[in-house]
Each structure stands twice: as structure tokens, then as C-alpha cells.
N, C-alpha and C positions, 0 to 999 in steps of 0.2 A: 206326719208329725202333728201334735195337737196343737202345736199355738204358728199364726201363721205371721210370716216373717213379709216385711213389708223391705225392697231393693231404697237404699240412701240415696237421696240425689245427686248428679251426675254432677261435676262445673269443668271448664276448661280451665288448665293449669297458668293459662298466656303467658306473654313475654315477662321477661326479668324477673322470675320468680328467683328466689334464694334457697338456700335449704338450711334448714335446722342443725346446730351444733351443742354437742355436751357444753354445759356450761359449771362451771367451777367457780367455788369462792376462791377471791382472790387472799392468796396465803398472807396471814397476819403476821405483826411484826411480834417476836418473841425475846425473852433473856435468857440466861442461863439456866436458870431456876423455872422457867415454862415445861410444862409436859416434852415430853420427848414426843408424842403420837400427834403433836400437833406443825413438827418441822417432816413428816414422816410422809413419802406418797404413799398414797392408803390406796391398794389394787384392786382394793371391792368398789372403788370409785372411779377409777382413772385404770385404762384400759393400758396394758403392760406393755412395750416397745419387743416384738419379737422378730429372730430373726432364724434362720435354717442352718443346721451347722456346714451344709454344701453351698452357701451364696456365697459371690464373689468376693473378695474381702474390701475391695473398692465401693462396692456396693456396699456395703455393710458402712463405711465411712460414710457418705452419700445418705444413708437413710436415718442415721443420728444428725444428722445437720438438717435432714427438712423436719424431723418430728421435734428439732428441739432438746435431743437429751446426747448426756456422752457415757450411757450403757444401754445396751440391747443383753435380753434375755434368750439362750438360745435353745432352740427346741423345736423338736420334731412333729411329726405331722398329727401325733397322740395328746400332743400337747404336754408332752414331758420335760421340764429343766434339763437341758445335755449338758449346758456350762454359762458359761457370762464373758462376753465383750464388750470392754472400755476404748474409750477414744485414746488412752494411754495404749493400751495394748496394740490400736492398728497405727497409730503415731508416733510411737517408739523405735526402739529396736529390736521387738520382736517377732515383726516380719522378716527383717532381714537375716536372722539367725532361725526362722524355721524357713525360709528357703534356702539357705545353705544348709543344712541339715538335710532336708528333702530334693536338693536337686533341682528346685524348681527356680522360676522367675517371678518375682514378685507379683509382676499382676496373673499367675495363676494359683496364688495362696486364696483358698478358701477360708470360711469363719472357722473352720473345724480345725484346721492348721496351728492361728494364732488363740483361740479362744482358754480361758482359765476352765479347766472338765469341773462339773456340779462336786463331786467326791471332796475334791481340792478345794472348794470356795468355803471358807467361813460365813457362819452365817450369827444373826444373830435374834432368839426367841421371842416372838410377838408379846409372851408375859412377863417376859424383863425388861423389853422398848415402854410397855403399858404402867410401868411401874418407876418410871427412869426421867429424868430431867434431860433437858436439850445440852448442860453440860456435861452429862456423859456420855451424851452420842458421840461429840466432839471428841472428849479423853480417847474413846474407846478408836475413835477414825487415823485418831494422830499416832496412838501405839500402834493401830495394825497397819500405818504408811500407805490407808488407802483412800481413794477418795467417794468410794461409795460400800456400802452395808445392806446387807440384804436381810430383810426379816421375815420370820416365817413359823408362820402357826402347823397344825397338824391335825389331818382326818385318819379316822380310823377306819382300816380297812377289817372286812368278814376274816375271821381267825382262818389260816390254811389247816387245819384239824378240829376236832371237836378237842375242846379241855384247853386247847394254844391259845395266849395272851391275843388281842387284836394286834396285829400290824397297824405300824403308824407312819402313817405316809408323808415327808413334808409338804408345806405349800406354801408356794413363794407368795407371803402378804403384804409386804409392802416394801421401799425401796428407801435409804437414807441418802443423801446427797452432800457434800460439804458445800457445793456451789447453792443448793438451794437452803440450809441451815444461815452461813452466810450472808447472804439476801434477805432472810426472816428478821436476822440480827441487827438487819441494815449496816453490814459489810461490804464495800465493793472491792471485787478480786481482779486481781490480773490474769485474764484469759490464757488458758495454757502453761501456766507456773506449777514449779513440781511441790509435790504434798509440802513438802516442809515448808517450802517458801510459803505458801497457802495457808498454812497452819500459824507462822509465823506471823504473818499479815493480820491472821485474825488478831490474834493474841496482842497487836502493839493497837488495834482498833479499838479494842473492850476493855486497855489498858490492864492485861492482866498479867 
């Protein structure tokens, strides 16, 4: 090599060292009428909660309760969307109705058992969220009865022929919450109230 590389000095790590963490703005308070991309988890920022469509589904409860969120993204070892689990889906009753279905006992339901498949999940285009006010996240949450929205832009994949349009792949870019729109709002919700009630809640808070 031409240029000669001089080795960095060496230190000992010693006791009580700490480690370094992603650090995040803390989410601003918003109205109705604020951007939507700004009540929006944005995944080019914030690392995505994912989970295997074969983990236990106990585990799968278990790991939205230590990361903090109540949906995991689920997907395989390619790093492909297979589908999406809610705290509604493994808290509900539809454990209970796919292990009657399949035969099995509840604690042997997998994510893969209870989870909503990618094909099925509505989704909703990063250039209509970009374009959108924090009130129509809202409308758009409360008509589809759910409490979170998934948004997602699109890469273009090499044409399968010569002369063939690109392939356009989705990509999951960011996550809507009503728990955390709510919060922005400076709403406080009642933990595990179903959508409407939630919906409801906001709606006598913002006096609307």
C-alpha cells in the first residue's frame, strides 16, 4: 500500500461503562390540521418491531410489551411482510377460534395461526399520508375500525423481460397509531378500549 496506516490507541473499556442508544425527538404536540407525516412512525428512522410467522404466539405478546408497541410486523428470514400482528389479534378471540379450528391448544398457536396475511392488510400510500392532515388519519382509522395503518411507498424492481413495465414492489415505510396520534393530540386513552370507544374518547376530548 502507498500510504502507511498508523494502529489507534488502545484504552481499557473499565467498570460501569454504559452503551449508546438511538436517540429520537421527542414527538410534538399536533391538531388536526398538522401534517399527517408528522403523527407518522417513520421506519427510515425507527427500526420496525418484527416478528417470525413460526414464534410462539405467547411470545409474540411478550415482545410488544418489552419493545413498547401493540403491532409486530411479520416476516421471514428474506425480510419479506408475511402479514401484521395486533395486541387485538393475540387478546381477543381470535386465538380461540383458530385453535378450535386447528385442533390445537392455545399455547401451541404460532404467529402464523392468528396473524392478518400481508394480501388482506389494507394499506395506505406514503403520497397520500405526505399530502394528508393528522385529521384524516384519524377519519380514515375510525371508518376502517382499526387502530393502526400501515404506510408504504414502492421500489422498483428490473422488468422480468425486455420491453415489461418495472415491477413495483411495496415497502413498508411507516406505521400510524391511534395510541400515538392521540398522545400528539394530548389525548389520554383508556388502555385496551375497543376502536369505537377510542374513537369516541377522542372525539368528546377535541370537542368535536
Amino acid at each position: 500500500m502507498d500510504r502507511e496506516y498508523h494502529a489507534l490507541p488502545i484504552r481499557e473499556l473499565g467498570a460501569g461503562a454504559g452503551v449508546r442508544r438511538p436517540t429520537y425527538m421527542q414527538a410534538s404536540r399536533v391538531t388536526l390540521e398538522s401534517g399527517a407525516l408528522e403523527v407518522m412512525t417513520d421506519l427510515t428512522r425507527v427500526s420496525p418491531a418484527t416478528i417470525r410467522p413460526q414464534a410462539p404466539l405467547a411470545g409474540a405478546n411478550q415482545f410488544m410489551i418489552t419493545r413498547g408497541v401493540r403491532l409486530l410486523l411479520v416476516a421471514d428470514d428474506q425480510e419479506s411482510v408475511l402479514g401484521v400482528i395486533t395486541a387485538t389479534d393475540i387478546l381477543g378471540e381470535r386465538p380461540m377460534l383458530a385453535a378450535t379450528e386447528r385442533g390445537l391448544r392455545r399455547d401451541e398457536l404460532t404467529v402464523a395461526d392468528v396473524m392478518t396475511p400481508a394480501e388482506r392488510f389494507e394499506v395506505i400510500a406514503y403520497a397520500d399520508a405526505a399530502g394528508a392532515r393528522v385529521g384524516h388519519v384519524l377519519e380514515t382509522l375510525r371508518r376502517a375500525g382499526r387502530n393502526h395503518a400501515l404506510v408504504v411507498d414502492y421500489d422498483a424492481l428490473p422488468a422480468p423481460r425486455p420491453l415489461a413495465p418495472p415491477v413495483m414492489r411495496g415497502m413498508v415505510r411507516g406505521i400510524f397509531s391511534i395510541s400515538q396520534v392521540a398522545r400528539q393530540l394530548g389525548v389520554a386513552l383508556q388502555a385496551g378500549a375497543e376502536v369505537a370507544r377510542t374513537f369516541s374518547e377522542i372525539e368528546a376530548a377535541l370537542g368535536r
